[in-house]
C-alpha positions in Angstrom: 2.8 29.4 29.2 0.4 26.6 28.1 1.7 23.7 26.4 -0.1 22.8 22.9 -0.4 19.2 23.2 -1.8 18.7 19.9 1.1 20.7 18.0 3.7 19.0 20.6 2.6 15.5 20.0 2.4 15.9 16.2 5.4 17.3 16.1 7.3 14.2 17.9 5.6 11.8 16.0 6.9 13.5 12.5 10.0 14.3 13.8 10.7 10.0 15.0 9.1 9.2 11.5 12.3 11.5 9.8 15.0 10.4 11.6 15.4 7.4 9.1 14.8 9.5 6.1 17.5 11.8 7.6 19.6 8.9 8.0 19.2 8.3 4.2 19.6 11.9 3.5 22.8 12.8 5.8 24.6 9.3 4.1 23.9 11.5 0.9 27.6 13.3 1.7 29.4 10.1 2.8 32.3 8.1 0.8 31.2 5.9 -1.4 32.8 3.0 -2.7 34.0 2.6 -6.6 30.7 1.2 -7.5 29.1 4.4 -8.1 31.6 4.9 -11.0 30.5 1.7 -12.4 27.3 2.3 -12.1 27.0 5.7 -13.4 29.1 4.7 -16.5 26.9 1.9 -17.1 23.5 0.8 -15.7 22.4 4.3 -13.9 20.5 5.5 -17.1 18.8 2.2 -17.5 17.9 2.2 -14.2 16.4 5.7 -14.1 14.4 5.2 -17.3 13.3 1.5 -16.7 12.3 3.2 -13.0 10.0 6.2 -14.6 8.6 3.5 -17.4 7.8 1.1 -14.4 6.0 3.5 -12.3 3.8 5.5 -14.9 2.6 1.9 -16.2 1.6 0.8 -13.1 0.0 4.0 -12.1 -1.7 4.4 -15.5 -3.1 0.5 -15.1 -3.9 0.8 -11.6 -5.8 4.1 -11.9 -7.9 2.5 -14.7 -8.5 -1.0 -13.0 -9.0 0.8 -9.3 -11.3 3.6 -10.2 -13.1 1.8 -12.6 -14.1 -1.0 -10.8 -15.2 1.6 -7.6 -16.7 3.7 -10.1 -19.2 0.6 -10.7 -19.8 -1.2 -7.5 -20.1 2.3 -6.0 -23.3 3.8 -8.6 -24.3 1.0 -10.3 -26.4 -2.7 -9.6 -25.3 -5.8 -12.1 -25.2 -9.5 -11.2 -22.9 -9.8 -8.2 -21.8 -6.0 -7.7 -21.9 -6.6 -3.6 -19.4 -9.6 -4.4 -17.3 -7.6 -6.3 -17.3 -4.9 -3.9 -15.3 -6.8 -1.3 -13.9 -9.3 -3.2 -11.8 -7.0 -5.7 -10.0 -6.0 -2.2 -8.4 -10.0 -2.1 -5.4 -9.1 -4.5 -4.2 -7.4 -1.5 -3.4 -10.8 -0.2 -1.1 -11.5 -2.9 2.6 -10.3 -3.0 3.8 -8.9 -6.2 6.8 -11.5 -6.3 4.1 -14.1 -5.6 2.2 -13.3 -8.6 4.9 -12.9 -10.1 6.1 -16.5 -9.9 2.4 -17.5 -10.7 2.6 -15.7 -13.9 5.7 -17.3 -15.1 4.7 -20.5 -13.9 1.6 -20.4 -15.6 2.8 -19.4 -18.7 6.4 -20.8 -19.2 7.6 -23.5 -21.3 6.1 -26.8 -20.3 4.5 -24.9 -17.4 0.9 -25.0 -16.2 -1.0 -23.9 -18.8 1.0 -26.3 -21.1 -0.1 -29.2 -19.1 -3.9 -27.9 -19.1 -3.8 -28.3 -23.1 -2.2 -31.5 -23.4 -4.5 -33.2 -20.6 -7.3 -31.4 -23.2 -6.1 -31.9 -26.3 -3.2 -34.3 -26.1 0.4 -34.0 -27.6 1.5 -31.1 -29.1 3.7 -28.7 -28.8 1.3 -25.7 -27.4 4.6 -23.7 -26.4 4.2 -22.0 -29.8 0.6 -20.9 -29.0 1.6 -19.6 -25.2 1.9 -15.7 -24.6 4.9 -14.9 -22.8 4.7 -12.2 -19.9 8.4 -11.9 -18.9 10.6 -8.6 -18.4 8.9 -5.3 -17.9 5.2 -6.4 -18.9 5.7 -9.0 -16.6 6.7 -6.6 -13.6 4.2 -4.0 -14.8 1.0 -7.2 -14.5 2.2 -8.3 -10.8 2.4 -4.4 -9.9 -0.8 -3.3 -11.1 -3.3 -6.4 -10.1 -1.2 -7.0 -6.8 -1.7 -3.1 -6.0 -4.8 -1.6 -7.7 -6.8 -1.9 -4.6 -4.8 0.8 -2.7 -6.7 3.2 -5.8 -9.7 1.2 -5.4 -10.5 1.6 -1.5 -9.8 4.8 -0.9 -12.1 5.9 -4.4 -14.6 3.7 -3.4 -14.8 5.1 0.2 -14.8 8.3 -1.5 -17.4 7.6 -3.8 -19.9 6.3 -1.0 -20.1 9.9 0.3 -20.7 11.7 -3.1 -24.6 13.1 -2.9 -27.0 12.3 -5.4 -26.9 16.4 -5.9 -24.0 15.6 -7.8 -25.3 12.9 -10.3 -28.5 14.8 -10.3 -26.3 18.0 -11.1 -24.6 16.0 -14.3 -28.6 15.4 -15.4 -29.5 18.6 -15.5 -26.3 19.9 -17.6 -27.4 17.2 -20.0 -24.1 15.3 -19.3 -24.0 11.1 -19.9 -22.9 8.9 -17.5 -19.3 9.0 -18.6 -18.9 12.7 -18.7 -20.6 13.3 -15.1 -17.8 10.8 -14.0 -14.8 12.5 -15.2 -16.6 16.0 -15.1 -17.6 15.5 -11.8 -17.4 12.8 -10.0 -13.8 11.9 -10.4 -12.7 15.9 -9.2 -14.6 15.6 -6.2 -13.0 12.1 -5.4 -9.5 13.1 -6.2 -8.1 13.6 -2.7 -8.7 9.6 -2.1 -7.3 8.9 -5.9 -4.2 11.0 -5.4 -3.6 9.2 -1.7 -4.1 6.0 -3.6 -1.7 6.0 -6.3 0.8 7.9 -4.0 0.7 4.6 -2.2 1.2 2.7 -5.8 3.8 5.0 -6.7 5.7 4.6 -3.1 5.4 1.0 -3.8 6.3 0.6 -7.0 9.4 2.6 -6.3 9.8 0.2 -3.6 9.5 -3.3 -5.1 12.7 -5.3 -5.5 11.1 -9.2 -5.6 9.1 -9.0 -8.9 11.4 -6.8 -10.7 14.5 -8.9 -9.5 12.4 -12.2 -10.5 12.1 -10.7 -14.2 15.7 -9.2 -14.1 14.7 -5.8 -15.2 17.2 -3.1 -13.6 16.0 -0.3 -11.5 16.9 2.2 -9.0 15.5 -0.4 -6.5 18.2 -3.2 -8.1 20.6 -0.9 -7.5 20.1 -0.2 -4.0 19.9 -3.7 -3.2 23.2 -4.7 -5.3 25.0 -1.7 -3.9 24.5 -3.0 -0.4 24.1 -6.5 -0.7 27.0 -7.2 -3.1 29.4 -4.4 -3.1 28.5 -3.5 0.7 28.4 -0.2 0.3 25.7 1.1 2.3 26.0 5.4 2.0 25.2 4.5 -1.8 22.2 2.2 -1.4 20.8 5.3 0.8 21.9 7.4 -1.9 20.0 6.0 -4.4 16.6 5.9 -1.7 17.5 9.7 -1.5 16.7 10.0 -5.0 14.1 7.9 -4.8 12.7 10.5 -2.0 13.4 13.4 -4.3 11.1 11.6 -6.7 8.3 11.3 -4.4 8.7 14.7 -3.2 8.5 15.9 -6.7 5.2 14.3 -7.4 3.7 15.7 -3.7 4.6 19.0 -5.1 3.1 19.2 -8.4 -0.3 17.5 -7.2 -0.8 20.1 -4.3 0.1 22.8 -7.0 -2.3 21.4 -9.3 -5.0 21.6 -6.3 -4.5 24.7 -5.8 -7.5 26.1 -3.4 -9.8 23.3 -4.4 -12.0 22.3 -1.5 -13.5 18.6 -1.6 -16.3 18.5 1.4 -19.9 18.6 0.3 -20.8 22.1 0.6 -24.5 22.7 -0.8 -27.1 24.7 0.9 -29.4 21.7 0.1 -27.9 19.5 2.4 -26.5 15.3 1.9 -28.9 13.9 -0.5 -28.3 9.6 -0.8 -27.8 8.6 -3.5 -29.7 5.7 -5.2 -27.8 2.8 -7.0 -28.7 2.9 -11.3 -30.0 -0.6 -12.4 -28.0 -1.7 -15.0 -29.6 -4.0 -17.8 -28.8 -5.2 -21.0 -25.5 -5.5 -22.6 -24.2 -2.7 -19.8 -25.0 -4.8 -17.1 -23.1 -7.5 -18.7 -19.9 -5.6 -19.6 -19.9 -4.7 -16.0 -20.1 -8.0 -14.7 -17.5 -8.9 -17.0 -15.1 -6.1 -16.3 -15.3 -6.8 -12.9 -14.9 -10.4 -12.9 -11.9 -10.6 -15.1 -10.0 -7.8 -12.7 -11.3 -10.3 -9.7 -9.8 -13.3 -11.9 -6.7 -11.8 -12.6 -6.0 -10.3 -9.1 -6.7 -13.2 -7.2 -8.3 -16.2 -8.3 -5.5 -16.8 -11.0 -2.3 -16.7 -8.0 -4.7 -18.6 -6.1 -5.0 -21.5 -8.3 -1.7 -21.7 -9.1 -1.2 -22.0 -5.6 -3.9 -24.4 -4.7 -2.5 -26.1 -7.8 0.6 -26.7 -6.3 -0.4 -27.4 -2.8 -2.5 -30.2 -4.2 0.4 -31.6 -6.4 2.7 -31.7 -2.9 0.6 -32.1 0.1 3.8 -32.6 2.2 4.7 -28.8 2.1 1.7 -29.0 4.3 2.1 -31.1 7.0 5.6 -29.9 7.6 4.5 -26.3 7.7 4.0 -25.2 11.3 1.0 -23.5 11.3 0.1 -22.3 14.8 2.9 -20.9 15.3 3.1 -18.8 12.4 -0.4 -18.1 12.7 0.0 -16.6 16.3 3.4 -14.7 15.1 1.6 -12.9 12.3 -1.5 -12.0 14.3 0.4 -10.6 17.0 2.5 -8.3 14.9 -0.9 -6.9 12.8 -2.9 -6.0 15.9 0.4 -4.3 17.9 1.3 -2.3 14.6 -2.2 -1.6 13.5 -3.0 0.1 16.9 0.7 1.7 17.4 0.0 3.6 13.6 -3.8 4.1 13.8 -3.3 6.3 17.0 -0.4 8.0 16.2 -2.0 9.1 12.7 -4.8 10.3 14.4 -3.5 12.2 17.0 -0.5 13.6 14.2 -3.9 14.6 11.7 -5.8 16.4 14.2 -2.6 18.1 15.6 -2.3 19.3 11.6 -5.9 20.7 11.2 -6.1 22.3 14.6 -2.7 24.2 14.8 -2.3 25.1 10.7 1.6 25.4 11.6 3.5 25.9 8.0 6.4 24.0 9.7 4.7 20.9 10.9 2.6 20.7 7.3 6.2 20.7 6.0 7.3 17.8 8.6 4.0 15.9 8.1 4.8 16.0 4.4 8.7 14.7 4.7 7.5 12.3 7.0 5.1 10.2 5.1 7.9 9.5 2.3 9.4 6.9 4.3 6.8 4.3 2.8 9.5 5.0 -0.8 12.0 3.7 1.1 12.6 0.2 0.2 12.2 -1.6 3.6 16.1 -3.3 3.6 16.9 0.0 3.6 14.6 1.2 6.0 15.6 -1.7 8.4 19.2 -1.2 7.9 18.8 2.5 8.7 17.2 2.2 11.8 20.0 -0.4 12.5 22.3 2.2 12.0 20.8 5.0 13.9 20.5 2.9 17.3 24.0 1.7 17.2 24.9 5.0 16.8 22.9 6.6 19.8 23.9 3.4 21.7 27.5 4.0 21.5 27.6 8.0 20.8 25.0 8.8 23.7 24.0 5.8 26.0 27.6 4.6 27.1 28.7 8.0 27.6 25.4 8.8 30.2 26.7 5.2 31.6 23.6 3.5 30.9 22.8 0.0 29.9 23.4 -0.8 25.6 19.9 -0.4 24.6 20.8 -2.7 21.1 19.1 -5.5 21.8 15.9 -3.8 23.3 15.3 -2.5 19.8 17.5 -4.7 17.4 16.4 -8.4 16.7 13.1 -7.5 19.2 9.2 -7.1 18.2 9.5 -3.4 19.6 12.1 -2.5 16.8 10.4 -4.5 14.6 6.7 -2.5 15.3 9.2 0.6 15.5 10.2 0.0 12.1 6.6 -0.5 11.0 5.7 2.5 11.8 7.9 4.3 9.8 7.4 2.4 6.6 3.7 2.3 6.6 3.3 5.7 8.7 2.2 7.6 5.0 -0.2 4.7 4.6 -2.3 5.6 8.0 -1.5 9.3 7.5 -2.9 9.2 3.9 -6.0 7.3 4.7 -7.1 9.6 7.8 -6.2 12.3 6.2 -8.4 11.5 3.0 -11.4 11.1 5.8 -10.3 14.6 7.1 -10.9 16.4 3.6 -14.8 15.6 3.4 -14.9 17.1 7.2 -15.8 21.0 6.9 -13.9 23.7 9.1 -17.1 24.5 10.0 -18.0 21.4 12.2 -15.2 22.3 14.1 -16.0 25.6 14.1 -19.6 24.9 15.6 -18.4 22.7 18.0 -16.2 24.7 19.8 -19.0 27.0 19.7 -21.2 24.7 21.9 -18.6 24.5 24.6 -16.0 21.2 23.0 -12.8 21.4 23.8 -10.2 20.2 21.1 -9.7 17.0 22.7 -13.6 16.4 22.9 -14.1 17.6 19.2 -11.7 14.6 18.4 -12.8 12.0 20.6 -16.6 13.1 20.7 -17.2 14.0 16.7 -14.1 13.7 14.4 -13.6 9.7 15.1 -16.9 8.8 14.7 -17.0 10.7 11.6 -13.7 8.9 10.3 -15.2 5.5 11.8 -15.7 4.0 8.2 -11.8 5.8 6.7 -10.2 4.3 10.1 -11.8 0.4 9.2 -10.4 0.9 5.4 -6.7 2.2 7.4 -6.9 -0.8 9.7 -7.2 -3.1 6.8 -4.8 -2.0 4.3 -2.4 -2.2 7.4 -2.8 -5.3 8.3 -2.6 -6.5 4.9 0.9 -4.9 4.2 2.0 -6.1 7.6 1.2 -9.7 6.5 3.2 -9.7 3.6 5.8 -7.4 4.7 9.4 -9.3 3.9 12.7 -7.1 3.7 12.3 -5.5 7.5 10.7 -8.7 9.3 13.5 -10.7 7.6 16.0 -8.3 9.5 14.7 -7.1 12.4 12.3 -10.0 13.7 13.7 -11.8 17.1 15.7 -15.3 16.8 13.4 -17.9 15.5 10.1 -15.7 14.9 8.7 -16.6 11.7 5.8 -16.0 10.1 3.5 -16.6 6.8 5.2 -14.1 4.8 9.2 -14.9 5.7 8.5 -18.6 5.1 6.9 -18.2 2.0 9.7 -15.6 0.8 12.5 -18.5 2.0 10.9 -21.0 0.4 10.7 -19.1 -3.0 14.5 -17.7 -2.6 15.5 -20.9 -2.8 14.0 -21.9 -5.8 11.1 -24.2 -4.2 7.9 -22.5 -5.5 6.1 -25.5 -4.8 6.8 -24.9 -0.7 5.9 -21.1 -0.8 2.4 -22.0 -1.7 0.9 -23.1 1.1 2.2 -20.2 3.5 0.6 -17.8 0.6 -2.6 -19.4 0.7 -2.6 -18.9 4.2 -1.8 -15.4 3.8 -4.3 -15.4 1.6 -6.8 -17.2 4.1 -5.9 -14.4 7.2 -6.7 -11.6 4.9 -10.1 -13.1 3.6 -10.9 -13.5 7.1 -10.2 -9.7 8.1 -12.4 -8.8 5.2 -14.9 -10.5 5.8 -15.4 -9.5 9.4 -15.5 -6.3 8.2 -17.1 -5.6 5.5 -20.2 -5.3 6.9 -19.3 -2.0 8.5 -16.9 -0.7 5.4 -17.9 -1.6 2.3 -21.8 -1.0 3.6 -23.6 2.0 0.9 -25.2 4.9 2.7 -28.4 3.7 1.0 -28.3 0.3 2.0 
């Protein structure tokens, strides 16, 4: 009997990707303590509805700012659209509790946009005349202009392989710009828009520092206060099991919506490039000004609030040990962004070639971990290795294998994959729908094998999705907090756990130069590589 690879190695890779969400899901039946009583007779509604409000906003906001701004770097020419083509992608460096201390910063009593006037204009009392974004509009601005670039990639990626057959179609039915978008455009970009705000939503779901900062109450507060300070762990996995439910819910009803659709380009007339429209006029300045105030408020605005503060204390930046840090942070974005980019390769292919029911249905439970808020996550895998350590390992008589994956960068990169597993997954797999059966088909018909199909044909076809994976990776890697807080070895720091220490404690002024750091490593990876990603077909 021959042995599938493909179907085998999928299958292990969804299978290690569960075991954490099973973790969550089998602590589901487990005794809780009294603080579910408290909580359902109290907060749990206002949790669930402030939850739902939260996430809708955000995915409402994002989908407008993400495909929007794609939308017009992608078809159209105005001053500075090849700026704004990479540079929108910069809010990535920007932690929503980041932005979220730059917006209240900025706009608090006596804070810096009071100090801007009175240098201006001199005494007065301009706290009258300040806007206020606190509570839930304040969560719902760091979300959206921290995260709209997970929508805005992937449509934009999607958008560069649109033929011109398509605009030219919307012509000749006499549609305007706006309805050949949403008529036509949009529909056959969807599988990139959904994978997009799935991420949002995952992450929204997810967030605890910005809506803790603004002390609005969700399901993610109540994980966190459930373990943190009533310690009662089989509830704060409770809650993530709803949380998964959620996510579940929304994977359902979008591939019921689908239906049958197909999304490759499929015309007899072959791949016709597409040529960039000239904008002039008023058009081509509402463009440059949409774009620019979505660049402003993503990144330049945290940035000078953090360049502000840097400059105001210089100490925080000699005492800051940068080399280190530097070297810590780099390490753990190349071992994690190889470990997930092959895995999600290998665990995509095994998915198209084999068409197994089952493993569609594994692939599909696995990529939810990314909703599990990553305390939990670490804390989970915590628990699973100390209970295969004492349950299995001592009774074989083997050495404790704790500390080869607790407090160590394997169970750290272990971890990592889990968490952002439905981000590489998501982002191949988005590549895989413009790929026709038929390629596949035809090559095997020339003599390929499976495995040279993949290597020789599929990723060079997926070069461009695979850059865009290996970006947004890195990125969340960087400013990844909860599970590099737990799991990382005795003394390993980097950019984004000093930052987060410094702002726990109340010294904003200190997490500002780590973040513009942050800030500095992710330029850098964009910039290297934009040449190759963010390139137009026509171009």
């Amino acid at each position: 009997m021959r042995i599938n690879f493909w179907y085998i190695s999928s299958l292990f890779i969804s299978i290690f990707v569960i075991i954490p969400i099973l973790t969550v899901f089998l602590s589901f039946f487990e005794t809780t303590s009294n603080y579910y009583q408290i909580l359902k007779d109290t907060f749990l509604l206002e949790y669930i509805s402030n939850s739902i409000i939260l996430l809708l906003s955000v995915l409402i906001l994002t989908f407008l700012v993400g495909t929007g701004t794609a939308y017009l770097v992608s078809f159209y020419r105005f001053p500075l659209s090849n700026f704004f083509k990479w540079a929108l992608i910069l809010s990535f460096a920007v932690p929503p509790y980041i932005y979220a201390y730059s917006l209240t910063a900025f706009f608090e009593n006596y804070g810096t946009a009071y100090s801007i006037l009175k240098s201006l204009f001199g005494d007065k009392n301009y706290n009258l005349y300040i806007p206020k974004f606190d509570g839930m509009l304040g969560v719902i601005l760091s979300l959206s202009f921290s995260l709209f670039a997970y929508v805005y990639i992937l449509a934009r990626a999607s958008f560069l392989y649109q033929s011109q057959n398509f605009i030219d179609l919307g012509k000749n039915l006499g549609f305007t710009n706006f309805k050949t978008l949403y008529s036509i455009i949009l529909p056959a970009a969807r599988p990139a828009i959904v994978a997009g705000l799935s991420l949002v939503a995952m992450e929204t779901l997810a967030e605890f520092g910005a809506v803790d900062f603004f002390s609005i109450n969700t399901l993610t507060t109540g994980i966190y206060n459930s373990w943190i300070t009533f310690d009662d762990l089989a509830f704060a996995n409770q809650l993530s099991f709803f949380l998964l439910l959620f996510i579940f819910a929304l994977f359902i009803l979008e591939n019921l919506s689908r239906n049958k659709a197909k999304y490759h380009f499929n015309a007899k007339g072959g791949f016709k490039q597409k040529q960039k429209l000239q904008l002039k006029g008023t058009k081509s300045i509402a463009a440059f000004l949409f774009c620019f105030l979505v660049f402003f408020l993503s990144f330049l605005f945290p940035l000078s609030q953090m360049l502000y503060w840097t400059i105001k204390f210089p100490e925080n930046l000699f005492d800051l040990q940068i080399i280190n840090l530097l070297s810590n942070t780099l390490y753990l974005v190349i071992l994690s962004s190889f470990v997930l980019i092959m895995f999600s390769l290998i665990s995509n292919y095994g998915n198209r070639v084999t068409k197994n029911k089952t493993l569609n249905i594994l692939s599909t439970l696995s990529i939810s971990g990314y909703a599990i808020p990553g305390v939990i996550l670490a804390v989970a895998f915590i628990t699973f290795i100390a209970w295969f350590d004492e349950s299995v390992v001592k009774n074989l008589g083997l050495f404790s294998i704790k500390k080869i994956f607790i407090g160590s960068i394997l169970g750290l990169v272990l971890v990592y994959f889990v968490r952002f597993y439905s981000l590489a997954f998501n982002g191949i797999k988005s590549g895989y729908e413009k790929i026709n059966i038929s390629v596949d088909e035809s090559s095997y018909l020339l003599g390929y094998s499976k495995r040279k199909t993949f290597m020789n044909i599929h990723i060079p076809f997926l070069r461009n999705s695979l850059l865009f994976v290996c970006i947004l990776i890195s990125l969340e890697i960087i400013r990844e907090l909860p599970i590099t807080l737990i799991l990382r070895p005795f003394n390993f720091e980097t950019f984004a756990t000093t930052a987060y220490i410094s702002a726990s404690e109340d010294l904003l002024e200190a997490a500002a130069v780590p973040s513009l750091f942050l800030i500095l490593i992710a330029t850098s990876f964009i910039i290297v590589t934009s040449k190759y990603i963010l390139r137009d077909n026509n171009e």
